[in-house]
Structure formats: C-alpha cells, structure tokens
C-alpha positions as CSV (number, residue, x, y, z in Angstrom):
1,X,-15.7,-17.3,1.9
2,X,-16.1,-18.2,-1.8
3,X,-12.7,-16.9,-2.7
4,X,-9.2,-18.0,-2.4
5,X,-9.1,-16.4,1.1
6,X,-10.8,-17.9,3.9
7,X,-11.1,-16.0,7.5
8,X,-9.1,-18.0,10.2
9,X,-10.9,-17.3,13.5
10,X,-8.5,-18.9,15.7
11,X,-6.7,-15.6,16.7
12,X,-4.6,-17.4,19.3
13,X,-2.9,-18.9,16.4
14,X,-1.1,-15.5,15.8
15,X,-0.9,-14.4,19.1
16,X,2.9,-15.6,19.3
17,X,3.4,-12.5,17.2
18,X,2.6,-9.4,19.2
19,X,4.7,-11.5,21.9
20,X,7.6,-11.2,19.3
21,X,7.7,-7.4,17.9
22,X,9.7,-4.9,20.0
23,X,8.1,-1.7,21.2
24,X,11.4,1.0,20.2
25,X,10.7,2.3,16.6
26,X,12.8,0.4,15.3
27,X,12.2,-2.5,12.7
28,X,11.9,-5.0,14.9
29,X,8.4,-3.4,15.6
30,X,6.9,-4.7,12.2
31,X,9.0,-7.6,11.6
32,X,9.8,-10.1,14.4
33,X,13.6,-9.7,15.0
34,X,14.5,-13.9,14.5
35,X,15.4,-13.8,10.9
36,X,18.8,-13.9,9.8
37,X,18.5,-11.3,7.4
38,X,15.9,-8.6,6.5
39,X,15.3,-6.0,3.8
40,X,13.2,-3.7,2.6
41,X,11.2,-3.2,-0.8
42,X,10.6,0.5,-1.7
43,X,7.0,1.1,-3.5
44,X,7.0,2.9,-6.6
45,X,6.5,6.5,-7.1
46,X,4.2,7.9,-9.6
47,X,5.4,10.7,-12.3
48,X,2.6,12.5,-13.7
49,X,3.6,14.0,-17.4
50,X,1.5,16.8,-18.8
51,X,-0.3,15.7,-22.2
52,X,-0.9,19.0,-23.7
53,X,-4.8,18.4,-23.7
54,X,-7.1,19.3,-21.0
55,X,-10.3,18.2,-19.5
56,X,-14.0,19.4,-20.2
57,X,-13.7,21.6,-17.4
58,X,-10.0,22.8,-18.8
59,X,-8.0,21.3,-16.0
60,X,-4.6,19.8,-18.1
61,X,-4.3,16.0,-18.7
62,X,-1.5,13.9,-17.6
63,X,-0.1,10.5,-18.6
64,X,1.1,8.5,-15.4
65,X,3.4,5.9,-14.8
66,X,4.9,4.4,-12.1
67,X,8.7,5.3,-11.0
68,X,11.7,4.0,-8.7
69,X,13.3,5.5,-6.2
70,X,16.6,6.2,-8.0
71,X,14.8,7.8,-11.1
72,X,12.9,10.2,-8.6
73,X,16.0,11.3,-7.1
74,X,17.9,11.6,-10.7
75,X,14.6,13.7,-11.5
76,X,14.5,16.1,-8.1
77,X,18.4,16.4,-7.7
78,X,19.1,18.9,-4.5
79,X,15.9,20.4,-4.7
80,X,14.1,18.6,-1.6
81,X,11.3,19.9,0.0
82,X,11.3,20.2,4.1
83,X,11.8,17.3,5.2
84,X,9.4,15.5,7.5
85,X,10.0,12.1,9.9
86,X,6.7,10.5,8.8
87,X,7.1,8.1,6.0
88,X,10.6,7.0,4.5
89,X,10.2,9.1,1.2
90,X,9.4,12.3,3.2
91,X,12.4,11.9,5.1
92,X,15.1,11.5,1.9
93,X,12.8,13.9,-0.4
94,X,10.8,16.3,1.4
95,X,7.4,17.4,1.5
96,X,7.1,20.2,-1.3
97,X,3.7,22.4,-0.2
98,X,2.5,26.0,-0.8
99,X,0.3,28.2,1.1
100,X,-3.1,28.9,-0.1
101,X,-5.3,31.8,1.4
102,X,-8.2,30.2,1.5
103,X,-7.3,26.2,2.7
104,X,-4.1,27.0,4.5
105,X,-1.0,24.8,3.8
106,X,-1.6,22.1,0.6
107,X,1.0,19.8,-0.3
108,X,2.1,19.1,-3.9
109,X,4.3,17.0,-5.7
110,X,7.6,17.5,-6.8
111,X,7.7,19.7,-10.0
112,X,10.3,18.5,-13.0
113,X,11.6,22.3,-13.9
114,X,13.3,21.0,-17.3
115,X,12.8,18.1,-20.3
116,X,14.5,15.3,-19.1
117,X,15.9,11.9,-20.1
118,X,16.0,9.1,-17.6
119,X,18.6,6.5,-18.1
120,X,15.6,4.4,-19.3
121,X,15.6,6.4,-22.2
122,X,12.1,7.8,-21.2
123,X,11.6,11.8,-22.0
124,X,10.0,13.2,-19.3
125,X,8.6,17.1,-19.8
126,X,9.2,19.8,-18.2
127,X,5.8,20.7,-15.6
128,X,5.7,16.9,-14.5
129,X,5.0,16.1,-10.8
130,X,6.4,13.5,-9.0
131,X,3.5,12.1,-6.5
132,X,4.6,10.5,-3.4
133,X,4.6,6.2,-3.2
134,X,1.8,4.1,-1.6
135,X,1.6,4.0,1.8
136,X,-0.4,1.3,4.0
137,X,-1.1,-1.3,1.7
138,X,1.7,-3.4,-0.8
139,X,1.1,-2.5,-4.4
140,X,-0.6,-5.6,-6.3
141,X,2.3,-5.4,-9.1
142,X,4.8,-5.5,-6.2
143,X,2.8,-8.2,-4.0
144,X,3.0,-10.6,-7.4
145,X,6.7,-10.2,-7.8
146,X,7.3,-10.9,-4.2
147,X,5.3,-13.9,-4.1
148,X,7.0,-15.3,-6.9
149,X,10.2,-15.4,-5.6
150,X,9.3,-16.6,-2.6
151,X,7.1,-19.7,-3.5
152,X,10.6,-20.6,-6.0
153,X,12.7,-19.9,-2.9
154,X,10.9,-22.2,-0.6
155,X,8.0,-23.7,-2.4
156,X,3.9,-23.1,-2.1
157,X,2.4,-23.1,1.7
158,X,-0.4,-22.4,3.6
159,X,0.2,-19.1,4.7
160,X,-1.9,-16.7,7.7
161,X,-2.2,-13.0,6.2
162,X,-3.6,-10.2,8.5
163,X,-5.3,-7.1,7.0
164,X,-6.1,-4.0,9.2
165,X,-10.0,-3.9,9.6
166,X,-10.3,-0.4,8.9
167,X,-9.7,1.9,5.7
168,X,-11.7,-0.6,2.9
169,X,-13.2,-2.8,5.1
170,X,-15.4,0.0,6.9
171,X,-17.8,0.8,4.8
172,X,-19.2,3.6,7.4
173,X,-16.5,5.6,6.3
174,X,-17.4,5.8,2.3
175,X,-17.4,8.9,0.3
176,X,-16.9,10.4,-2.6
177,X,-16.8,13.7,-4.6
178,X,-18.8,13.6,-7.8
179,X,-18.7,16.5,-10.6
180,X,-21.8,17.5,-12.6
181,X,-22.6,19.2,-15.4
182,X,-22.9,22.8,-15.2
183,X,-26.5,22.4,-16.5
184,X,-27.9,20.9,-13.3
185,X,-29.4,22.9,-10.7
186,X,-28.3,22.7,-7.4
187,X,-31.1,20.4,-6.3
188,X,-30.5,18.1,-9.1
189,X,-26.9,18.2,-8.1
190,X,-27.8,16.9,-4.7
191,X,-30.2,14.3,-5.6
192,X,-28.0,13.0,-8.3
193,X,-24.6,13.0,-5.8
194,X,-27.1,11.4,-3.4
195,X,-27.9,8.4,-5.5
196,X,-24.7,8.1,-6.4
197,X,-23.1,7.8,-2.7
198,X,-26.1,5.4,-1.4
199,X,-25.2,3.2,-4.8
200,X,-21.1,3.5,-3.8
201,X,-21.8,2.3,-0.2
202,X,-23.9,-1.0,-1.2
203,X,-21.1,-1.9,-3.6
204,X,-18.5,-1.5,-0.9
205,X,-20.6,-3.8,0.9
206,X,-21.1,-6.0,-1.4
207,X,-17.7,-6.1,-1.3
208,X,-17.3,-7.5,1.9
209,X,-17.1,-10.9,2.4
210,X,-19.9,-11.5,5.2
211,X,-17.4,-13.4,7.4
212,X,-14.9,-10.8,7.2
213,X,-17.6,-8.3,8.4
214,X,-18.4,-11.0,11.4
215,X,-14.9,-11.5,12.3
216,X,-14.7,-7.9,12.8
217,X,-18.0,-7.4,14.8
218,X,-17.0,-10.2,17.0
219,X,-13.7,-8.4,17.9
220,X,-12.0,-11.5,16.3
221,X,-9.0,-9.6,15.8
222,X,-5.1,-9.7,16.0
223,X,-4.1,-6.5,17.5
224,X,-0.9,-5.2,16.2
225,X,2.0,-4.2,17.1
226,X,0.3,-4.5,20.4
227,X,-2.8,-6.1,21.7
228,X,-5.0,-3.3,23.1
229,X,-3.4,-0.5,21.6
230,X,-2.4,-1.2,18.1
231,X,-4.7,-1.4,15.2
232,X,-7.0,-4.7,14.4
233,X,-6.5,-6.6,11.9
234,X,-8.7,-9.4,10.6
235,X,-7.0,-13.5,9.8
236,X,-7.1,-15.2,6.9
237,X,-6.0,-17.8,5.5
238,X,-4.5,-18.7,1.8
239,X,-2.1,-20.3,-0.4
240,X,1.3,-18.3,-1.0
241,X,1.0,-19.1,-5.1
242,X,-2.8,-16.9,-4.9
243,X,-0.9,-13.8,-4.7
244,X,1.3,-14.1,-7.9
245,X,-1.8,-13.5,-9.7
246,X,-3.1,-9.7,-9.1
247,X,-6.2,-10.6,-9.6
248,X,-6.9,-12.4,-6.6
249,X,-8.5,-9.3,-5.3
250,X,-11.3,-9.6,-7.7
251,X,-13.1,-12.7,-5.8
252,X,-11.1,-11.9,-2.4
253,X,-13.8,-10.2,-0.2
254,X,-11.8,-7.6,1.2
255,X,-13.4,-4.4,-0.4
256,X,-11.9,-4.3,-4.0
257,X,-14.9,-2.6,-6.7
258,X,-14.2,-3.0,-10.4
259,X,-16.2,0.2,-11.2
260,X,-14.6,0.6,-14.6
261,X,-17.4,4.4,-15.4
262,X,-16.5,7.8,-14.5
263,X,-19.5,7.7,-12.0
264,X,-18.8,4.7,-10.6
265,X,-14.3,4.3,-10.4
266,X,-12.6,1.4,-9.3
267,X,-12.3,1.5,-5.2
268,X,-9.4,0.0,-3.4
269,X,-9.7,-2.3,-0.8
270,X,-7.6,-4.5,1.5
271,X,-4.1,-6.3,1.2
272,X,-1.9,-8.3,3.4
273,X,-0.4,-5.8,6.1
274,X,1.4,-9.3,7.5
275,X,2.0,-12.3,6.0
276,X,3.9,-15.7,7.1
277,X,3.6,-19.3,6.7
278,X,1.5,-21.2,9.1
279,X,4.4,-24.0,9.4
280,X,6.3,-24.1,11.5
281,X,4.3,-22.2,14.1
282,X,5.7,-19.4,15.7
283,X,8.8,-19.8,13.7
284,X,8.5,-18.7,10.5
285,X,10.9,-19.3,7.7
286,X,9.8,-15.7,6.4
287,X,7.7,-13.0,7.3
288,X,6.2,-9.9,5.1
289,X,4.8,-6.5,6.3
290,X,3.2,-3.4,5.1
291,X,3.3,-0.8,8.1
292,X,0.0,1.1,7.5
293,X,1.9,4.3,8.1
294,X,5.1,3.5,5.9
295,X,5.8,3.3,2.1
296,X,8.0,0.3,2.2
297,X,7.5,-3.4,2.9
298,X,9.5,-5.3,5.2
299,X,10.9,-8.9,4.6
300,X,12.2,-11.3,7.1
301,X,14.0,-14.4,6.1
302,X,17.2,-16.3,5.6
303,X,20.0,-14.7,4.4
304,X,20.1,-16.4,0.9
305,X,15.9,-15.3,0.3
306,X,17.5,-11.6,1.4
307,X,20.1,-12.0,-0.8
308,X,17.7,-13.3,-3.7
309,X,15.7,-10.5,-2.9
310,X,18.3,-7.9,-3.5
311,X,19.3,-9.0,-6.6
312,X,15.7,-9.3,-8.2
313,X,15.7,-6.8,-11.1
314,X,11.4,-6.4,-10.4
315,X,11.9,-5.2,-7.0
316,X,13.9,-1.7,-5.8
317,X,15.0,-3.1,-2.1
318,X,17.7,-1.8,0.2
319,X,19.0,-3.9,3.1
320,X,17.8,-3.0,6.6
321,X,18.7,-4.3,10.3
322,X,16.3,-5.1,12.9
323,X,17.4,-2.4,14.7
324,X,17.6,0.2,12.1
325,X,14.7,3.1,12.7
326,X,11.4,2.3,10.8
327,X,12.2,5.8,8.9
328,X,15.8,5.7,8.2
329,X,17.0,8.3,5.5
330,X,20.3,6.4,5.2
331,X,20.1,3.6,2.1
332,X,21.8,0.6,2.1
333,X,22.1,-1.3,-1.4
C-alpha cells in the first residue's frame, strides 16, 4: 500500500482480542474490559434549516450543519418520537415516522415547530429537521480530535486499526440513484444511468487498495466480537499522528472517492471500527471503537486519558462502565 496504511496480515497478532470482549451486551463487548476507565464520545447530529429557495425540480433547499447532543435535546424538548432499543440516540429521542399509502412506514427527522435560538447564539427556523448522528464509522472531524489528544496524552505509536470488510470495501454492493432531465426519454434515461453506475463501480474500485481486496479474499480477517460469527474486519497498520489529519483518507485505500460533480458525489468509505497500539501486546494502554450498529465511539484507557477526554471542549462524551448496556438511555457527564 502506497498510503499511510499498510495491511498487517498477521491476524494472530489481534487474536488476543476476541479472547478479551465479553459476550452480554454490555460494553465490555466492544471495548476489552482491563482499562481503568472508559467513556464514550457521542457523534454529532445534523440540523437541516430551510433556505427559502428550492431546487430545479422545486424540492426546498436546506443549509446543514452539524449539532450536539445537548442542542438537539434543547431543540426537541418532550416531544420524542417512539422510542426504539437500536442505536443510543433512538433510545433517548425516538424515532419520529409517518405512514405513507403507498411505501408503508418512513421515518423522518425531528421537526423544529418554532424559530429558535440556541445558547450558541445560532437562529434556527422554524420547519428544520433534526437528522439522526452517524452510525458505524467515527466521523473524520471527530477521529482528528481524538487522535490529538491521545498522541499529547501518551505520545505517537504504531498503532493496529481494524475496519469491517464490508459496506465501502464491497464494491459488489454499489449503487446509486441518478436524476435526469425531464427531456430524456426513457431509453436515454437508462443508457445514461447505465454509464453512470458502470463508471461509479470502477472508481470504487479504484478505490481499493489491491491488498486490502487480497486480505479479504484470502479470509485474512479478524472476526469480531467473535471469531465465526461476528463481522470481518481487515488489519492495518499506521501511525497514531496519520489520523489528526482528515485527509488521510484521500491516499488511504479503503474506498473514499473525491467525486466533487452532481453526477459523480463524493462516496464514503472505510474508517477505524477498532484501534489500539501495537505495544505492549495484548495490553493496551488504550483502545478505540466504532460499533458498526451504534452512534457513539468507545474509549478505553487510564483514568487520567478519561478524565482528559471529558474535559475536551471538541468532543461531547459521557462516562460509561464496562458493564453499562451498549444502548444505555441514562447519561453520565
């Protein structure tokens, strides 16, 4: 691999880890529990605020920016949705849906019934929709942040990262939805949303580094939570300080496309789902996760890089336990 990642294919190196994780829902499932303290980092939301203007097909516009937890919940009050077990923001807020004749139930954001000031001092119009954090992969801004604190808390290391091998890294599995003009006949339609998806599949595979592809095809995979019956996920190696820089994804060979043209947008690929540093092995001085299913990422470490991490202004965390539930409603600050 040309890039600052390189595919370790040694998976008996990590092996001590599906040894370590517990098998109860609990935290201890993600993150080994043999850390003194442990805490999670809550992913931003996104609020979606009507511009006035609309598109060329009249659909309105909306200016987007990212939110925290505590300004959602300033911005939905009591009016949750029906709450639902599967990720930890559907469990505090709700899911807020509506049933549509013809697709059955759809799921919406949360709707902002009134102007409103956040203690930011940012207005946010009435109509705006709160849209539900990231789930299954870190956010980049949120990745950079946390890397930064941990290479001043205990210095630059080599460090083992494991990214799940599907979603990004399967490019049998690409697909998009194009709009066309209302000019174009059907047939033209076709051949032109044909072109389109054979050119969007070569640049997702372009955008696989060839030994990440091999790693994969040779089942040289660390199988998590579980070997067997979790998901796969490929090794690689790199040094902690590559991740303060976002754009380590641009050279990383794990699926990212710049598109950057309405027909051809940006695609998303792989980030670290776990990440710890390769000395001392099997004993960690930290350890990172991004459940695939959650909307959070874990820490493990000592109590003073908890503490450190709690405090950090960039970061919206809560303190967890080991064996607090993965989806816990309850928050402690």
């Amino acid at each position: 691999m040309a890039g600052p990642l390189r595919v370790e294919h040694d998976v008996g190196l990590a092996r001590w880890l599906p040894d370590a994780l517990a098998d109860d829902g609990t935290i201890a499932v993600v993150v080994p529990p043999i850390f003194e303290a442990y805490a999670r980092i809550l992913h931003p939301a996104t609020l979606d605020m009507p511009t006035g203007e609309t598109d060329a097909w009249g659909a309105p516009q909306y200016a987007s920016r990212e939110i925290t937890w505590d300004e959602a919940a300033s911005l939905i009050g009591d009016r949750l949705g029906e709450r639902q077990p599967w990720t930890l923001w559907l469990s505090r807020f709700g899911e807020v849906g509506y049933d549509s004749p013809e697709h059955g139930r759809m799921v919406d954001g949360h709707v902002v019934p009134e102007d409103t000031v956040l203690p930011s001092g940012v207005r946010v119009p009435a109509g705006s929709r709160i849209q539900d954090p990231e789930g299954s992969d870190v956010p980049l801004p949120l990745l950079a942040a946390l890397a930064e604190l941990l290479v001043d808390e205990h210095g630059d290391a080599e460090v083992l990262t494991a990214a799940w091998e599907g979603s990004g890294l399967d490019p049998s599995g690409t697909s998009a939805f194009f709009l066309f003009d209302e000019g174009m006949s059907e047939r033209e339609q076709r051949r032109e949303a044909k072109r389109l998806q054979a050119e969007l599949h070569a640049a997702r595979l372009a955008s696989i580094d060839p030994e990440v592809t091999a790693a994969m095809r040779a089942s040289e995979v660390l199988g998590l939570p579980r070997e067997g019956q979790g998901r796969g996920h490929v090794l690689l190696r790199a040094r902690l300080a590559t991740f303060r820089d976002p754009r380590w994804v641009e050279s990383a060979g794990l699926g990212w496309i710049r598109g950057g043209q309405p027909e051809h947008p940006d695609e998303r690929g792989r980030t670290p789902n776990a990440m710890w540093p390769v000395e001392p092995a099997a004993a960690p001085a930290w350890f990172v996760a991004t459940e695939l299913d959650l909307d959070c990422t874990l820490v493990g470490g000592s109590a003073r890089l908890i503490d450190r991490l709690l405090a950090d202004p960039a970061l919206e965390t809560e303190r967890i336990r080991p064996t607090d539930t993965l989806v816990d409603s309850a928050a402690q600050r």
